[in-house]
N, C-alpha and C positions, 0 to 999 in steps of 0.2 A: 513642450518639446523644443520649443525655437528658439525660448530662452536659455536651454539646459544646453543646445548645441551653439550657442553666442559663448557662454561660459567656456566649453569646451576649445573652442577654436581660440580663444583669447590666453585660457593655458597655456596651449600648445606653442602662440606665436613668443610667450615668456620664456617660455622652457626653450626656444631656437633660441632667441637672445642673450642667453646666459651660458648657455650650452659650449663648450670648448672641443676645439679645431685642432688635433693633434694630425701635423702633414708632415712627412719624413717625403723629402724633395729628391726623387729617382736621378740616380745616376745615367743620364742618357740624352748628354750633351754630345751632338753629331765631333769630330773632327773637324778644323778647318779644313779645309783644301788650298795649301800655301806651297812656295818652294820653300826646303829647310834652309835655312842661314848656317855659314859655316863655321858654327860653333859648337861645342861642347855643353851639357848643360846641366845641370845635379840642381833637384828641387829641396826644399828644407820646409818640413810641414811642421809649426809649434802645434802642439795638444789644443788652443785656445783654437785655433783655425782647424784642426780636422774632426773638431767634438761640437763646435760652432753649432748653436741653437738661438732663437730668437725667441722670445715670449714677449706679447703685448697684451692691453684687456683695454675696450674704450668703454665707458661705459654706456648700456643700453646694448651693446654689439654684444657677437661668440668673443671669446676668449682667444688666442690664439698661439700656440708654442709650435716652432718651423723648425726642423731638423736641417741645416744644411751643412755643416762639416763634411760629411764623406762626399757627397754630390759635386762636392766643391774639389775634395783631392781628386775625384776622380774626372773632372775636369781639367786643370793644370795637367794631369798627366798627358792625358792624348792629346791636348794643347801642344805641349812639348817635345811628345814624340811627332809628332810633325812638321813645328817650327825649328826644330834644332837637328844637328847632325847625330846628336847621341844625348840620350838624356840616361840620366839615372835620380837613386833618393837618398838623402845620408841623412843623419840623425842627431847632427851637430853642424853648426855653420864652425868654418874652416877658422886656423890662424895661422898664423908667420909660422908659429910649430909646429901645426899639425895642416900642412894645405890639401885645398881639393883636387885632383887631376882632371880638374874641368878649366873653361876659360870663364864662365860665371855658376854664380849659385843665384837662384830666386826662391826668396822666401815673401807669399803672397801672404796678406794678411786684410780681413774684411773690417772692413771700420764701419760702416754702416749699414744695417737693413732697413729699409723702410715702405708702407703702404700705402694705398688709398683705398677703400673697399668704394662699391656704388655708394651707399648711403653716406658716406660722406663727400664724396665730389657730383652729389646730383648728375648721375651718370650712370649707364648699364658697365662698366667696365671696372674690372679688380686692375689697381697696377703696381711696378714694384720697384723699386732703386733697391739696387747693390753696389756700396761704394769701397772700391780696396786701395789697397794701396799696394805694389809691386816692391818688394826692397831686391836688391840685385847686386851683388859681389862679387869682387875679382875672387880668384881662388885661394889669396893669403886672405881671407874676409874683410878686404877694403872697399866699404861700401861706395858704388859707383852712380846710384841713382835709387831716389826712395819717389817710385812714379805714383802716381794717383788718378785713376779712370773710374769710372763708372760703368753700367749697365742697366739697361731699362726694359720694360719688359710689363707687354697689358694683355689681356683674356677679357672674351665677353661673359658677363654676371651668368653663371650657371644656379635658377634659384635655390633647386633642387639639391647640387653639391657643389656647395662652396668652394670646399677643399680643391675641388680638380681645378677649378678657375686661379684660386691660387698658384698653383703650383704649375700650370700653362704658363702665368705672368712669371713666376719667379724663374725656371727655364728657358725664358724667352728675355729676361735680363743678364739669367749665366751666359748666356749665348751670343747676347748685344758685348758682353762686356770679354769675354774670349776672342770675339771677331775686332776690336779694336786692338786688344794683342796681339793679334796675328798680322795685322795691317799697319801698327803702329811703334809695335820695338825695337824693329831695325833704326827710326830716326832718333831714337830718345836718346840724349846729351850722355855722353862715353859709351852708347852702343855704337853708335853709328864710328866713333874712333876706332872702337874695339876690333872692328868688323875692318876697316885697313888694314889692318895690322894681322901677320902672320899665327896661326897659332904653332902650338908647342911641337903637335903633331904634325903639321906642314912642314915647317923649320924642319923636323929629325929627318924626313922623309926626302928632303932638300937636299939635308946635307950627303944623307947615303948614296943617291944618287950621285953624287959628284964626288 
């Protein structure tokens, strides 16, 4: 009996190790709380960035494929609805032909996911990097900044379910890395010009006035 339950429990601890972690990462990143900047704002989602999946396998470890493209648009969005005076979403970045009636467009794009689980940093703790990059155009699509931030983000080892420890850390990096936007875009090289400067709809409103 004690060798038949040795066998068994030695199974089981293979069959968790080889076992695959399919996490689809919830949409339910708070809102900053910022004043809006008085800008204008239109987001641009490419397909690569709102279908955005991650798969990794180490071996000896679970497997793991991370859904995060929608988590992610739905991020930017209320990001935007509160750092900007008006945001909307188009489905083509702008040109001299065709401009956008915004004062920028931001098209975010994730360049990097990355992990640590416990057992490989000797340590109770899952954590996560999310590295993007912000590209940011005037309204004829003259790119005015292709910025690059990160976000970080750790949960304590839950043994029982991975998954949620995951997906704590990887929320808790959308989150790190949302709140540096929110604190950090006003100063970035031709926002902060941008933002001197009148927009399209101040100027009209100017002028009627007088």
């Amino acid at each position: 009996m004690h060798k038949g339950r040795v066998i068994a429990t030695t199974l089981c601890l293979l069959l968790t190790a080889g076992c695959s972690q399919l996490l689809i990462i919830p949409d339910r990143v708070p809102e900053p709380l910022v004043q809006p900047l008085p800008l204008r704002a239109a987001f641009y989602y490419t397909q690569a960035f709102s279908t955005y999946r991650h798969t990794e396998h180490e071996e000896g470890q679970s497997a793991w494929d991370i859904e995060l493209g929608p988590a992610n648009v739905g991020l930017f969005n209320r990001l935007g609805s509160r750092l900007f005076r008006s945001t909307a979403q188009i489905s083509e970045l702008p040109t001299a032909e065709n401009p956008a009636a915004v004062d920028v467009v931001i098209e975010p794009v994730i360049d990097a996911f990355e992990f640590s689980l416990p057992k490989s940093s000797a340590s109770d703790q899952y954590a996560v990097w999310i590295r993007y990059t912000l590209r940011v155009y005037g309204p004829e699509g003259q790119l005015i900044i292709a910025w690059k931030l990160s976000g970080y983000g750790e949960a304590d080892e839950n043994t029982l379910k991975p998954a949620r420890s995951m997906e704590r850390a990887t929320v808790l990096a959308m989150r790190d890395a949302a709140a540096t936007t929110s604190l950090e875009f006003s100063a970035q090289p031709g926002i902060d010009k941008l933002l001197q400067e009148p927009s399209d709809a101040s100027t009209d409103a100017n002028n009627q006035a007088h």
